[in-house]
N, C-alpha and C positions, 0 to 999 in steps of 0.2 A: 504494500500500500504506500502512496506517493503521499507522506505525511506533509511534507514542502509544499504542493500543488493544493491539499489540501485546507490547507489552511489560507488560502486568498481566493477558495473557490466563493462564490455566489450564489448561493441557494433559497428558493422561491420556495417556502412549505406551506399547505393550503391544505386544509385541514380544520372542517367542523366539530370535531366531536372533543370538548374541551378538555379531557383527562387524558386521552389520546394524542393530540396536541402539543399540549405541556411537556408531557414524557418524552415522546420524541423529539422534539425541540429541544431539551433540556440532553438529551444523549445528543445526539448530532455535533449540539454548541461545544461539546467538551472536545472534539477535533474540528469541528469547523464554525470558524468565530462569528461569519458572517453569515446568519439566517434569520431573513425576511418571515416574517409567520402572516400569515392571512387566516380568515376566518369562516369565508365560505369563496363560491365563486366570482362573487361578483367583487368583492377585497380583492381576490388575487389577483384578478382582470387588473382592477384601478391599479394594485401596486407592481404589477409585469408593465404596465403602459409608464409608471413614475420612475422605474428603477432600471437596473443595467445587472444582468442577473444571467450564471452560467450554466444552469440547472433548474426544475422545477420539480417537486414533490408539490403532487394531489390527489386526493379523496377525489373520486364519482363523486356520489351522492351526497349533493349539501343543498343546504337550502338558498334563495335569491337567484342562485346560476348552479347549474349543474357542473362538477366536473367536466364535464363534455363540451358543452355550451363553451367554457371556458376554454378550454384546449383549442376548439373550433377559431374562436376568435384568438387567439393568440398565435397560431400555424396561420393563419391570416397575412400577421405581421411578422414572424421570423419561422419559417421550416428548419432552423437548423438546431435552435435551442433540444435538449434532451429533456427527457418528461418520462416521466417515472410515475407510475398510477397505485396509488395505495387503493386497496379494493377485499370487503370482505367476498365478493362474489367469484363464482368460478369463472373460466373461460369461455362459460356454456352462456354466460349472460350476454344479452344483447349490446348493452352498451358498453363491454369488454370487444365484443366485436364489431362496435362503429368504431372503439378509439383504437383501435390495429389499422385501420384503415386511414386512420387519420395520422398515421404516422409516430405513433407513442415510443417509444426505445424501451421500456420494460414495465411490468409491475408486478409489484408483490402483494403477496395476500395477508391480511388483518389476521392475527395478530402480527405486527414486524416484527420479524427478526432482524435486529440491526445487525450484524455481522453480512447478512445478508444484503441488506441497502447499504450498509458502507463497500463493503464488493461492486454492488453495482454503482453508487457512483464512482467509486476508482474507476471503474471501466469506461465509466467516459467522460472523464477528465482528460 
């Protein structure tokens, strides 16, 4: 793991569900200083549109804007950012398979394993 890289990465977390949230944010921050927290879609939207960010972690389903919705308009304005979809659902879900199509680079299934998200953003760092 590129502890170096990691630590000036820019990460976008969006993320409804407040105890969930917290926790992860709060692990993340202990390697990487710089994370944006949003609180449903329509936060992340406004703080992707304010900020300069090298990576996104989001929830599907939140309230105001759907993960999706949000994805949608954000591959709008940059197709090359990385987007990571935290998701309690399977692959079998529908809106697991509009955001493959939309371009997503991975996601993981609720509850995280952070070992497992810090893997995956090294990888695309």
């Amino acid at each position: 793991m590129n502890i170096e890289k990691l630590k000036n990465l820019r990460i976008l977390y969006v993320e409804d569900e407040d105890q969930l949230r917290d926790t992860t944010a709060k692990s993340l921050n202990t390697i990487i200083p710089n994370i944006t927290v949003a609180l449903n879609g329509e936060d992340g939207l406004e703080k992707f549109n304010s900020g300069d960010f090298d990576l996104i972690i989001t929830d599907l389903e939140m309230p105001l804007m759907s993960g999706v919705e949000m994805i949608k308009n954000i591959r709008n304005k940059n197709k090359n950012i990385p987007i990571i979809v935290t998701t309690a659902y399977d692959n079998k879900n529908s809106n697991i398979q509009e955001i493959n199509k939309m371009g997503i680079d991975n996601y993981q299934m609720k509850p995280i394993n952070m070992m497992e998200l810090m893997k995956t953003i090294n990888k695309y760092i």
